[in-house]
C-alpha positions as CSV (number, residue, x, y, z in Angstrom):
1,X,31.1,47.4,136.8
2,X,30.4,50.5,134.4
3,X,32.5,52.5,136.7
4,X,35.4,50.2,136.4
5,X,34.7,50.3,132.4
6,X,35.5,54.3,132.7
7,X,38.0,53.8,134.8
8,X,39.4,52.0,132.0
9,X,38.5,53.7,129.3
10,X,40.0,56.9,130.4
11,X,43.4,55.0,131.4
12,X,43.8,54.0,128.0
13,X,43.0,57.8,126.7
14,X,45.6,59.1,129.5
15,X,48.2,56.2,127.9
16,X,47.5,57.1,124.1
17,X,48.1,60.9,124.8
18,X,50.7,60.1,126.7
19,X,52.4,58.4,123.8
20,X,51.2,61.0,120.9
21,X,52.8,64.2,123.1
22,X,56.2,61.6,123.2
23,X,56.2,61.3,119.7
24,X,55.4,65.0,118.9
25,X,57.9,66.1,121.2
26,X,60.5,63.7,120.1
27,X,59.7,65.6,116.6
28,X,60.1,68.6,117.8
29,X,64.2,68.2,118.8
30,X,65.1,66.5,115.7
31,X,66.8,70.2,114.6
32,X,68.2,70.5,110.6
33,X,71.1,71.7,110.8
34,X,74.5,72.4,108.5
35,X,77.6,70.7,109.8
36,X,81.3,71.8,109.3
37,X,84.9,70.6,110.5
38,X,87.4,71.8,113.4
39,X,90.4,73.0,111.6
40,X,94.2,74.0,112.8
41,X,95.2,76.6,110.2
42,X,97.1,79.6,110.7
43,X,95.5,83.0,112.0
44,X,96.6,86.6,111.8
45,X,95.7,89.9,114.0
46,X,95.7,92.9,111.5
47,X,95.4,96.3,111.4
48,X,92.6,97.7,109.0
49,X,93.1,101.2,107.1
50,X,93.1,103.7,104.0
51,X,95.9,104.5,101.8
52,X,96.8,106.5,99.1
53,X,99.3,106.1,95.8
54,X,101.9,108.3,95.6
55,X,105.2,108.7,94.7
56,X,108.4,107.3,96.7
57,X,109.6,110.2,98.9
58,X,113.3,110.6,99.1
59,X,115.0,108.5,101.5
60,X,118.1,105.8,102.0
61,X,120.1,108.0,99.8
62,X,117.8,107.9,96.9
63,X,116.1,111.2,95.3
64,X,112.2,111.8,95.6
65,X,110.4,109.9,92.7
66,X,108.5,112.9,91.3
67,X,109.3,116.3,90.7
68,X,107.5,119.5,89.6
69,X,109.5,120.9,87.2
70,X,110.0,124.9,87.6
71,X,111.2,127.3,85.6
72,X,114.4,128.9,86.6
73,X,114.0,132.3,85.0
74,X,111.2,134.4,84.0
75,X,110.6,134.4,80.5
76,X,108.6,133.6,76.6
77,X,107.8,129.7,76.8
78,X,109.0,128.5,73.2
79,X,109.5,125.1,72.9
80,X,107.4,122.2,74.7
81,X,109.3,119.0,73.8
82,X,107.0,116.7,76.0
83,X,103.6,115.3,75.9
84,X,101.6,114.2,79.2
85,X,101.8,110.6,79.6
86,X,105.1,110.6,77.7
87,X,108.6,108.7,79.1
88,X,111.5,110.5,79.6
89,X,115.0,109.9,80.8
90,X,116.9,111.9,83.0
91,X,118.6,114.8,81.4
92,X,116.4,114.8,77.9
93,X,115.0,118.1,77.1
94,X,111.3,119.0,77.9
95,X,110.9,122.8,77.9
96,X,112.9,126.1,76.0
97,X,112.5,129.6,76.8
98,X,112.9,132.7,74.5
99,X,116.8,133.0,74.4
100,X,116.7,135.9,72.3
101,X,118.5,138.1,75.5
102,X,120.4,135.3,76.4
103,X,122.0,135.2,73.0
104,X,122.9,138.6,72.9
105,X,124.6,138.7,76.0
106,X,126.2,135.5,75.0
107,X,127.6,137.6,71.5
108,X,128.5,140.6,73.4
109,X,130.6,138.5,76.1
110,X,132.4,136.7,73.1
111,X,133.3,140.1,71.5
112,X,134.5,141.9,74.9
113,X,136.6,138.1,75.5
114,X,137.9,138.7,72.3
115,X,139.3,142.5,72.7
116,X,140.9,141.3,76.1
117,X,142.5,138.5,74.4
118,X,144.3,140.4,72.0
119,X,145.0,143.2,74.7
120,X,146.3,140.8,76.8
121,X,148.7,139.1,74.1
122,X,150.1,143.1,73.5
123,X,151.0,143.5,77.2
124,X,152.7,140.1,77.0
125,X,154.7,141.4,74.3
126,X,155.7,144.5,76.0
127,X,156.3,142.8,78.9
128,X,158.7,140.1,77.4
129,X,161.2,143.5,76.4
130,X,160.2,145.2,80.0
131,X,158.0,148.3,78.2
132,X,155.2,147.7,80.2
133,X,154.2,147.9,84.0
134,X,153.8,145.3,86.1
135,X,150.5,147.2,87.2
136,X,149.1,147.4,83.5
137,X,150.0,144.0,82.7
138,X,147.9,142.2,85.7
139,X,145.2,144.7,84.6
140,X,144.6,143.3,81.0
141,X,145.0,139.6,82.9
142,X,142.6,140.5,85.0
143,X,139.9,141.7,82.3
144,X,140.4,138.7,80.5
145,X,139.9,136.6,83.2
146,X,136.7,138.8,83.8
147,X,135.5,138.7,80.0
148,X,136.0,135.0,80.3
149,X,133.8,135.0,83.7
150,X,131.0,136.7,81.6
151,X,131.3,135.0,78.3
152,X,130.3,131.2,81.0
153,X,127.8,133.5,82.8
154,X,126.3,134.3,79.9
155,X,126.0,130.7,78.5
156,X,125.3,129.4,81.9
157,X,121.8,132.0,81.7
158,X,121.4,130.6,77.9
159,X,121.2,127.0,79.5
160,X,119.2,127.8,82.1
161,X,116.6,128.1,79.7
162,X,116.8,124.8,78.3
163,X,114.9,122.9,81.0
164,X,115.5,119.1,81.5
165,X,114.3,116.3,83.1
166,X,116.0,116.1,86.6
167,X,115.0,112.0,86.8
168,X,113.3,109.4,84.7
169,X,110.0,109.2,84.8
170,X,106.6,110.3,82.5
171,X,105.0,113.5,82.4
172,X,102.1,113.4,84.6
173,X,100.8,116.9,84.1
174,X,101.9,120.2,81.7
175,X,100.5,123.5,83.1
176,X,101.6,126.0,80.1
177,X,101.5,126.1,76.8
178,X,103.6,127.5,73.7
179,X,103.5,131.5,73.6
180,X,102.6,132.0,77.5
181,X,104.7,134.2,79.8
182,X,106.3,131.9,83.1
183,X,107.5,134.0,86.2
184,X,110.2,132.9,88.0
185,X,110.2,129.3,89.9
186,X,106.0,129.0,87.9
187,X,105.8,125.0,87.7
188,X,105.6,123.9,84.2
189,X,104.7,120.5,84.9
190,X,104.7,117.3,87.0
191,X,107.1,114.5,86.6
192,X,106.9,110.9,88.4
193,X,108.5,107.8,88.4
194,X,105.8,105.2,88.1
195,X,108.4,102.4,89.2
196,X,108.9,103.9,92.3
197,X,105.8,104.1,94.3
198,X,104.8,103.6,97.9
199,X,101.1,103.9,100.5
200,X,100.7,106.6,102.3
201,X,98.7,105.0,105.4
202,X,96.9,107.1,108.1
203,X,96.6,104.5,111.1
204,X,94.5,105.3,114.2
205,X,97.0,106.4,117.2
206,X,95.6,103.6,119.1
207,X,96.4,100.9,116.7
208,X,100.2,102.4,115.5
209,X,101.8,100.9,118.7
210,X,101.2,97.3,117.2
211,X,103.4,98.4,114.2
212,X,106.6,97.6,113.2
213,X,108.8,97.9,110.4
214,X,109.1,94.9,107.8
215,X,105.6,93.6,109.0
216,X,103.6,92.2,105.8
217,X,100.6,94.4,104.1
218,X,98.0,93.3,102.5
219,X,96.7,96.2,99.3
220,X,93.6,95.8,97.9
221,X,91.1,98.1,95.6
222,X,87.3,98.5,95.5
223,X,84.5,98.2,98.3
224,X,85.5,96.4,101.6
225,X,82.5,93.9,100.1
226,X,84.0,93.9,96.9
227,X,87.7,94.0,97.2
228,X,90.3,92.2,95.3
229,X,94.0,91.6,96.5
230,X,96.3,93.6,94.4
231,X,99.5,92.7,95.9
232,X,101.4,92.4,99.3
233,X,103.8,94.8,100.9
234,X,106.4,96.1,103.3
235,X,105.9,98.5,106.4
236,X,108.8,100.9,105.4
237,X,108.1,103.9,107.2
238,X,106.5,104.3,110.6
239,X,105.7,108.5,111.6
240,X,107.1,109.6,115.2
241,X,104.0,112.3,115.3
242,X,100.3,112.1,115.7
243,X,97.9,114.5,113.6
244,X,96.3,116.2,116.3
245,X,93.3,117.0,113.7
246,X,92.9,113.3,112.8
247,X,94.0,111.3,115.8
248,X,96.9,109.4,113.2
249,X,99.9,108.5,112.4
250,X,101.7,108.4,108.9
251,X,102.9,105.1,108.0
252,X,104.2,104.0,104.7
253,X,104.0,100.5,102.6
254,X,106.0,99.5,99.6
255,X,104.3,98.8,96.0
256,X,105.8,96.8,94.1
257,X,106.5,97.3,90.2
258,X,103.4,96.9,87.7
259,X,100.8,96.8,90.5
260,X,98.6,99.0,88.0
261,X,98.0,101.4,90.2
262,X,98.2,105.0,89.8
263,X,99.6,108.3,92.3
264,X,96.5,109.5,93.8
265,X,94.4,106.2,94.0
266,X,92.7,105.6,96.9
267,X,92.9,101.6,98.4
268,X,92.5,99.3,101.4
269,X,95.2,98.1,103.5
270,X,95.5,95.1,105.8
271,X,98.7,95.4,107.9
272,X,99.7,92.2,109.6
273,X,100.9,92.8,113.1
274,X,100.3,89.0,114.6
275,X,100.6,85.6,113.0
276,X,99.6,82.0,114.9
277,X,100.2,78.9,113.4
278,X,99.1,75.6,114.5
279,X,95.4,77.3,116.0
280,X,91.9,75.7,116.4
281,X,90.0,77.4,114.5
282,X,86.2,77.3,113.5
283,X,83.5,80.2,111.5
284,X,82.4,83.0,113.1
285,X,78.6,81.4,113.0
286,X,79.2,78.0,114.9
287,X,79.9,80.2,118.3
288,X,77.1,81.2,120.4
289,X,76.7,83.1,123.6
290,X,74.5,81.2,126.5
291,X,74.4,83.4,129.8
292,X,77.5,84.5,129.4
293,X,79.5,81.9,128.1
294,X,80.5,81.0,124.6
295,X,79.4,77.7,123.1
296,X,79.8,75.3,120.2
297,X,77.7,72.5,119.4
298,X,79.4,69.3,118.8
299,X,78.3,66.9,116.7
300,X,78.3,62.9,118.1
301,X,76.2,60.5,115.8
302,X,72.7,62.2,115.4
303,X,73.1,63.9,118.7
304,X,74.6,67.6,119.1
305,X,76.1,68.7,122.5
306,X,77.1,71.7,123.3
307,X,80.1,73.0,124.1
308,X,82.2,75.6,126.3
309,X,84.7,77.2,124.3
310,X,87.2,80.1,124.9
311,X,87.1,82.6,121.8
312,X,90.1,84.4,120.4
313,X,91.7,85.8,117.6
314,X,89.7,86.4,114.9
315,X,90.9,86.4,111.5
316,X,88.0,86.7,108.5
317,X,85.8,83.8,109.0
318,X,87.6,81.9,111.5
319,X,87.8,82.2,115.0
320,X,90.4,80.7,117.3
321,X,88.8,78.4,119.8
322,X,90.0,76.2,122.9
323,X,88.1,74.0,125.2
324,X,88.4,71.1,127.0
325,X,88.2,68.1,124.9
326,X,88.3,69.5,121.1
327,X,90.3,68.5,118.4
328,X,90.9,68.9,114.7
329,X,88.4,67.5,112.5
330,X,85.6,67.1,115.2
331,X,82.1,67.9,113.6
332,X,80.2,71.2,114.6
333,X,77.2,72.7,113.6
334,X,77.5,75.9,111.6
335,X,74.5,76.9,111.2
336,X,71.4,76.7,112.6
337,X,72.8,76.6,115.7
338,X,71.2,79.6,117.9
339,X,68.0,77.5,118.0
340,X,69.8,74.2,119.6
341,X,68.9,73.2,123.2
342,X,72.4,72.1,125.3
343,X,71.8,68.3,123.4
344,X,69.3,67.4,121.1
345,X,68.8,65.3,118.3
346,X,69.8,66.9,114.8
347,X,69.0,66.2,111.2
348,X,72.1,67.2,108.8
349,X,71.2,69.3,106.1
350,X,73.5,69.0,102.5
């Protein structure tokens, strides 16, 4: 009899731990967790780079959109009618050299057209009453033709020294001042149109045979953390060489007026080359890896399930998914999901 009173006793034990390990474990898989949404949205395949500001290069028929300006004689700089920073139009004086020579030979060639003017009208008088040669009257022709020659020469030289703006733009830099001597072809300063600018992008060889002309870019400033959209773009150039020294090609992006950017700012550049539409689509965190397969969890009631999944495209946040059985607006766990067994019970965390 005492036996069997052990017996029992130690049945009920075995029973109550029994129960108390159920209820732990059952504890145990009731996972928080943060839910989210299945969503069809369009994706797009990029290519990521650096650019750089600068001025429009010359091209559909249209002059470069910067210029250095040079001087086209040697010479005393005199006159600086410009300011850095300062608008001009095309044509409007900027620069004068010393045109003390230039004025001289301009009075001298007016004197020497002068004497073969009047020279010239004597032979015509002779010549009218056949007292002159025909050699000696094509001679005093010829030297005023020749005076005449020297007297545009001469103010061509003077003009020369007046040097203007050869396009609209503002003075980006001025590299002499008042007084100073300039050689021939020394630049005085730097002119650019700031309505006409464009990226200079250096894309990885690899990546430039996704590239094509008229595909969308994306410009942005700051840190790759940190960076604000500025503006999209064009592809309007694509290079047919690769820098041997940096493994690149030159491709170039329109930048469109008042962008507030400046030549020689450095910014980041997102080209489009691939755009889906209609994609299931889900973040980055809901997709695991479970010997060698990629998994979602699937949210039914207070149960989630996993789920084999084929990954894809990924664009930001998103990544494209397919599967069996999945559709837009099904629930997922986002997060917390690494720790999930195949199905367990979840609590949803706000």
């Amino acid at each position: 009899m005492k036996n069997y009173k052990i017996a029992i006793l130690i049945a009920c034990i075995a029973w109550y731990s029994m129960a108390v390990w159920a209820d732990e474990q059952e504890l145990v898989t009731e996972v928080a967790v943060q839910t989210g949404k299945i969503t069809k949205t369009t994706l797009h395949r990029y290519v990521m780079a650096y650019g750089t500001v600068e001025p429009e290069s010359a091209r559909d028929g249209k002059p470069a959109a910067s210029s250095k300006i040079a001087a086209p004689m040697m010479g005393i700089l005199t006159q600086i009618h410009c300011e850095e920073g300062q608008q001009f139009k095309k044509g409007d004086l900027l620069f004068e050299l010393d045109t003390r020579n230039a004025d001289a030979l301009i009075a001298k060639a007016e004197v020497a057209v002068e004497f073969a003017k009047k020279n010239f009208a004597r032979k015509q008088q002779l010549n009218a009453t056949d007292n002159i040669s025909r050699k000696l009257y094509d001679e005093a022709e010829q030297l005023l033709q020749t005076a005449r020659k020297d007297l545009l020469n001469a103010k061509t030289q003077k003009d020369l020294l007046q040097i203007k703006a050869p396009l609209s733009g503002t003075v980006a830099a001025i590299h002499f001042k008042v007084g100073e001597a300039v050689s021939l072809n020394a630049i005085l300063a730097d002119l650019i149109d700031l309505d006409r600018l464009d990226i200079a992008i250096h894309v990885p060889s690899q990546e430039a045979a996704s590239l094509r002309l008229g595909q969308s870019v994306e410009i942005s400033t700051g840190s790759a953390a940190s960076s604000v959209t500025i503006q999209p773009g064009k592809l309007i150039f694509i290079g047919a060489q690769i820098d041997p020294l940096t493994d690149t090609v030159l491709v170039r992006a329109s930048l469109q007026n008042g962008s507030g950017l400046r030549p020689g700012q450095f910014v980041n550049v997102r080209i489009v080359t691939e755009e889906r539409s209609g994609r299931l689509a889900v973040p980055v965190e809901s997709v695991v890896t479970r010997a060698g397969a990629s998994v979602i969890a699937v949210v039914e009631g207070d149960r989630a399930k996993q789920k084999v999944i084929q990954p894809s495209l990924r664009d930001g946040n998103l990544i494209e998914i397919s599967g069996e059985g999945l559709q837009e607006g099904m629930t997922i766990v986002t997060q917390g999901v690494y720790g999930l067994p195949p199905e367990t019970r979840i609590r949803v965390v706000k």
